[in-house]
N, C-alpha and C positions, 0 to 999 in steps of 0.2 A: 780975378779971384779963383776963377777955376782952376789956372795954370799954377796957382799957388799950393790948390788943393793936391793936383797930379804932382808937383815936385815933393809936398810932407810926405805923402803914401808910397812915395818911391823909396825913401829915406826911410821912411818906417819898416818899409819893407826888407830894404838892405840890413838894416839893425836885425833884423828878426832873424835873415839868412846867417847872419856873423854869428850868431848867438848862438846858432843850433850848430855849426862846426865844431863847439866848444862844448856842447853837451852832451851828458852818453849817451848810449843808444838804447833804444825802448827792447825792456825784455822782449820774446818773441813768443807769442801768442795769435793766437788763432782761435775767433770766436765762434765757429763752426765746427771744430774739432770733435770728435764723436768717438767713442770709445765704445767695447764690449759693455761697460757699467750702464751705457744709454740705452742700448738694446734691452728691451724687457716686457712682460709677459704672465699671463696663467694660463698653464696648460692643463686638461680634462683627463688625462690619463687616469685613474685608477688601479691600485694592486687587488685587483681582483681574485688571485689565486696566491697562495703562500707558496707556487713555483716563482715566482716574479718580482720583481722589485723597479720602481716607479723614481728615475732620476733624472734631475733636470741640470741641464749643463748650457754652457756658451760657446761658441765659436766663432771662427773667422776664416774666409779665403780669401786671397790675391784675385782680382779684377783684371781679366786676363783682355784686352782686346774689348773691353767695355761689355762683355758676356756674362751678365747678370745669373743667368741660369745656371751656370755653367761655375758662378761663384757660390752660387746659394748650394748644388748640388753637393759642392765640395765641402763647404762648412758643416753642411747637415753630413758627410762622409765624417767628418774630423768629430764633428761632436758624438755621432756616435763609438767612435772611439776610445771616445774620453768616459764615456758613460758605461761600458764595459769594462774598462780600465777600473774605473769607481768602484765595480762592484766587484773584480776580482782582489783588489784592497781591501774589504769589505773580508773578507772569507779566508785571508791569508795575515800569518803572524807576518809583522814586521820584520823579522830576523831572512824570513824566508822569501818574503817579496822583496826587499833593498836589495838580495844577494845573488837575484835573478830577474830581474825586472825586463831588463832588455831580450832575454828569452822571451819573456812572458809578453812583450808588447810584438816582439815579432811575431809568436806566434797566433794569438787574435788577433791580429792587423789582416790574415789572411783571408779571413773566410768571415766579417764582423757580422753581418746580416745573419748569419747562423742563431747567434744567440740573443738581437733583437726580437722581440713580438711586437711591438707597434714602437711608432714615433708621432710625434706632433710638433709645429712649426707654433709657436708659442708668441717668437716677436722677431722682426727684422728688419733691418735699414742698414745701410751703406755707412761706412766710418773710415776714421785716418784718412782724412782729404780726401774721402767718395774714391781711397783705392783698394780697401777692403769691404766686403758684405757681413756681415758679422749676425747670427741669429741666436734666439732663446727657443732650445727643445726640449719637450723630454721623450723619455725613452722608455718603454719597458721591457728591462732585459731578463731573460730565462735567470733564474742563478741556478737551477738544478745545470743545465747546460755547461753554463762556467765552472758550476763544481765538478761535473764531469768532465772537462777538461784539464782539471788542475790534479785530477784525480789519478785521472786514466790514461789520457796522454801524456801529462808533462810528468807526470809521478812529481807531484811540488807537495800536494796536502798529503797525510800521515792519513793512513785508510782507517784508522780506529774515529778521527774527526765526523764519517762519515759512515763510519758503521752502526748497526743495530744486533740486538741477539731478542730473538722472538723466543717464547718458551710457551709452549702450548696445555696447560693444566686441568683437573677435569676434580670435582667432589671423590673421595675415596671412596664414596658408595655408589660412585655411577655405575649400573648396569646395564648395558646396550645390547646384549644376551635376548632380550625378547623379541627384537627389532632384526637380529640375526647381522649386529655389529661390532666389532671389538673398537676400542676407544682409539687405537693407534689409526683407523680409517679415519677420525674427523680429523685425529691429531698430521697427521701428513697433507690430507686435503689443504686445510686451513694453512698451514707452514708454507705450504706450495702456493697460496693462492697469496698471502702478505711479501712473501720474500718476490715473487717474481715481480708483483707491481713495484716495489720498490727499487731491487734492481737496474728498473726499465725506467727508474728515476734517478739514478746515478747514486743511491744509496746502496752500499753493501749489508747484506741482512742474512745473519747466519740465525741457527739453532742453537739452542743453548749447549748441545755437544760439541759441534765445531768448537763454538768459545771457548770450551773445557780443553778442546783437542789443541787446540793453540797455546793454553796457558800450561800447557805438560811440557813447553820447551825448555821451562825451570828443571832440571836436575831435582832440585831440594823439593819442589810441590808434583811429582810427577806421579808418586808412590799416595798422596792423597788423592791426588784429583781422578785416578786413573777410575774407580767406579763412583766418581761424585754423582748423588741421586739427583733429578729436579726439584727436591723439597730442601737437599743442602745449599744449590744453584740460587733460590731464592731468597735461601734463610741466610746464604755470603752474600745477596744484591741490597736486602734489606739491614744489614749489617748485625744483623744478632748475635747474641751472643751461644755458646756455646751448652752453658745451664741453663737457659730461657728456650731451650729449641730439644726437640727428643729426635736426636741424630742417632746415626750407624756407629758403633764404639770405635771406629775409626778415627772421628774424630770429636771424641768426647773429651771435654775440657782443653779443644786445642784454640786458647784464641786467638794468637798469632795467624791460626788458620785464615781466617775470617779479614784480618788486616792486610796480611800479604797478600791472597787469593783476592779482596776489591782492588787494591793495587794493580796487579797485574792487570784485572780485568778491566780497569780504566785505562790500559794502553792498548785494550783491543777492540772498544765498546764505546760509544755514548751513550745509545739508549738502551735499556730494558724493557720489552713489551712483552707483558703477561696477558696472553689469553685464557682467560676461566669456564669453562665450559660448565655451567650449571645446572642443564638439565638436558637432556632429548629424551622429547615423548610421541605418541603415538597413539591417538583416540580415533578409532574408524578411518575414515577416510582424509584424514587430516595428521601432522607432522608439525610439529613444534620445535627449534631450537633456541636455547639463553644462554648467552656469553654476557661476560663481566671481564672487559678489556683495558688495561692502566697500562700505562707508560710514565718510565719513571729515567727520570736523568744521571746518572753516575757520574759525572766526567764533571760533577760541579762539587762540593762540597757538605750543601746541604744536602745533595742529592733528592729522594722525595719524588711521589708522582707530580707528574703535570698536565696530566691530559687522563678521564676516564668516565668512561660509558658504557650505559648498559644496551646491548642487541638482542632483539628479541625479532624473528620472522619463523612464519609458519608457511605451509604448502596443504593444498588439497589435492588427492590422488585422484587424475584421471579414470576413465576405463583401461586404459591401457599402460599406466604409470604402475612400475613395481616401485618398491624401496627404497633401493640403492640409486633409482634417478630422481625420489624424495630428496635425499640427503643429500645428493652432490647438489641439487639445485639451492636447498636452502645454506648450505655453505659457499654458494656464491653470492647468494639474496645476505645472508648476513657479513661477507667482507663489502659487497654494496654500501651497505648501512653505513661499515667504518670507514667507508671511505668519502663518505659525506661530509664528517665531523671530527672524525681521530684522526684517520689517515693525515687529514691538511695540516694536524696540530703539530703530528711529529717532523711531516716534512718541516714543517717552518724551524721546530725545533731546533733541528740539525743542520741547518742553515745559519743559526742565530751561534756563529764560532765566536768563541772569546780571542777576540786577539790584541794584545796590548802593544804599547810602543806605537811611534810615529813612521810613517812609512811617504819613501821619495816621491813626491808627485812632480808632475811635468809643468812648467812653468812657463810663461814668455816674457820678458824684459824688457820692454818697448822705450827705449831712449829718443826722445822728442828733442831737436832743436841742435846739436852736438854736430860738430865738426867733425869728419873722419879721422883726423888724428885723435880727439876727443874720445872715440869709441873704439877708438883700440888700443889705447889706455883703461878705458873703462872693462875691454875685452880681458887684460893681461891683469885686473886688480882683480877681477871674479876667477880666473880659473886660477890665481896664487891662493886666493881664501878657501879652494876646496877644499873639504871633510867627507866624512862619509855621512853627513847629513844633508853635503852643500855640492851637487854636484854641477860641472860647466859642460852641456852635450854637445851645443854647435851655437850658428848666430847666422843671419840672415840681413845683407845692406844694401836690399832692390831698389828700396827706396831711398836712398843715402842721398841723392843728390834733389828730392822734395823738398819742398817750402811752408815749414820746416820742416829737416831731416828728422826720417824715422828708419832705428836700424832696430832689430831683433837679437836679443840673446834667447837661447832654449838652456834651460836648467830643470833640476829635480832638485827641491827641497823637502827636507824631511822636519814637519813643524809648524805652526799657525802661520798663515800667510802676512799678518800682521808682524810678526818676526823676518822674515822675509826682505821685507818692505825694509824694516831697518837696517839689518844688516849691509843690504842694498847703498841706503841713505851714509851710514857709518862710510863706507868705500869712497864715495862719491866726496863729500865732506873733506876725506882725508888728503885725499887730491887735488881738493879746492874747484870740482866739478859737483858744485850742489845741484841738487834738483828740489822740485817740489814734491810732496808727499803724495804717494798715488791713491788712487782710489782704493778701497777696500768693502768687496762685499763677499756674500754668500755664493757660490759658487765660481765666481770670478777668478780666474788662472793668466789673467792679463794682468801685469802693472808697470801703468804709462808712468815715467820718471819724465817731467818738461824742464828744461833745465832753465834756471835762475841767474840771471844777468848777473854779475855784481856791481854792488852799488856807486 
């Protein structure tokens, strides 16, 4: 009976072997497979100051000699790249970053830790067959820094994006004659003290003359502007009209005045910031100043303040304290103030660039499972498809002879990564190299394509 047994299970067995020559081969799948989407994470970072901006990105290095450290280094190098890159997209029109990008990546690629403040390691593990380290960071990158770079060195942003015009104003019956001051001492002080902090933020910050002096490049407005007062300066930021404001007969009843003159001045200005000097007194041994400080945005349409506060510091006179080292001190006691509350408003302000259109970001195209003929097929159907939305950079096939193969495309897509992903699928399709659908998330710049057996 037993020998009977061992002959059916041989016979069973043989059927089984016959059977499986005859049938297809099982997709290729890999239940360990690990992707950037697996990696994940919360990171503590905080945008603590409106110099900064708090981005959280993904990456991946090559496993070099099984040097773990040495991958994790690299990916946290790469991801901070991408997270500067973030933020310089972030601050530039689309027209102006598609048209320069690989400047703009060369040049931050150099010197990246420059415009990092902190990083944090968020989440990390090993993927693509334990031959990449792939982590979840975030970043907090300077953007005054990057806009100072985009500004100053690569001359990419438009300086009016980034400029301000300060205008220093005071009550028509201020008298500072007792005190043995004329008004133009607080008025320069203070100018001197808003524009240099700025500056030294990568903001450009003129006086409302400059601005005037710039806007005289007009031929047709140069014969107006040439003694425009500070009460016209703000009666053209406020957009008034002409009957509604008691102007110099220069320019009485010109309202043209007023629409060309913001025009202009919205190509040399974003913000407006009116300091009002309200009062300086003087009771014994004590020193009072009050400003009434707005900032108002031109460069928008509704235009309108956004940011205003009142400042109020006083001083008491040493034995040995005269006047003139009252006032210089309380005119730094009161840019203090603003620089507590105002000051961060407008940085952020000026920060916060409108910029429309979709702009190239840097891609990877991870094709899983494909034959090296397969992928260079795959290579020659994406760089025919390019556009100036759809660009083919390079491709990477270390791992081409892996189980299963994974080879790299690098692209720049201009457009939801979800579109992407199709376009991608469309090629693939068209070819009769399907794949299956990649993942899709939030900041994910990886998408695995595993290809699909046919049936």
């Amino acid at each position: 009976m037993k020998r009977g047994n061992r002959i059916i299970a041989i016979i069973v067995s043989l059927l089984l072997v016959s059977c499986s020559f005859g049938s297809k081969p099982e997709p290729i799948t890999e239940a360990n497979f690990l992707t950037l989407a697996d990696v994940t994470g919360r990171g503590t970072l905080r945008e603590d100051s409106p110099d900064v901006r708090v981005i959280n990105v993904k990456s991946k290095a090559f496993i070099k000699v099984n040097d773990i450290r040495a991958a994790k280094q690299k990916a946290m190098e790469n991801a901070a790249v991408t997270a500067v890159e973030t933020m310089v997209r972030e601050l530039m029109s689309a027209e102006d970053y598609n048209r320069r990008y690989e400047e703009i990546e060369r040049y931050f690629s150099k010197n990246i830790d420059k415009y990092i403040v902190d990083r944090q390691v968020n989440g990390e593990k090993k993927i693509y067959l334990d031959q990449f380290y792939g982590v979840s960071a975030s970043f907090k990158v300077n953007r005054q820094e990057v806009l100072v770079a985009l500004q100053k060195d690569l001359r990419i942003i438009d300086a009016s994006g980034s400029a301000l015009v300060t205008v220093v104003t005071s009550r028509k019956d201020l008298d500072l004659s007792s005190i043995g001051f004329r008004f133009s001492d607080i008025e320069d002080s203070l100018m001197n003290q808003i524009q240099t902090d700025l500056n030294q933020r990568g903001l450009k910050a003129l006086d409302y003359r400059n601005a005037v002096a710039s806007m005289q490049s007009d031929p047709k407005m140069k014969d107006a502007l040439s003694k425009l007062s500070k009460q016209q300066f703000m009666a053209m930021v406020a957009g008034s009209k002409a009957g509604d404001t008691i102007l110099d007969k220069q320019l009485q009843d010109a309202e043209a005045f007023y629409s060309t003159g913001l025009t202009m001045l919205k190509q040399i200005a974003k913000i407006v910031v009116e300091v009002n000097i309200m009062s300086v007194s003087k009771t014994g041994d004590s020193m009072v100043l009050n400003l009434n400080v707005t900032a108002k945005n031109i460069s928008v349409g509704s235009g309108g303040a956004f940011a205003n506060t009142i400042v109020q510091v006083a001083r008491r006179a040493g034995p040995n304290t005269d006047d003139s080292a009252m006032l210089t001190g309380l005119i730094k006691d009161a840019y203090e103030d603003m620089n507590r509350s105002f000051i961060p408003q407008i940085i952020k302000e000026m920060s916060s660039i409108d910029v429309g259109g979709d702009k190239l970001v840097r891609y990877e195209l991870v094709m899983k499972g494909y034959t090296s003929s397969d992928f260079r097929t795959i290579r020659k159907l994406i760089e025919n498809a390019q556009t100036d939305g759809f660009r083919f950079i390079n491709f990477d096939n270390t791992l081409k002879d892996a189980k299963p193969s994974i080879n790299q495309i690098f692209v720049r897509y201009a457009g939801k990564t979800s579109r992407l992903s199709d376009t991608v699928l469309d090629l693939l399709d068209g070819s009769k190299l399907s794949a299956s659908e990649p993942i899709i998330a939030p900041g994910l710049t990886d998408l695995v394509f595993e290809k699909v057996m046919p049936k």
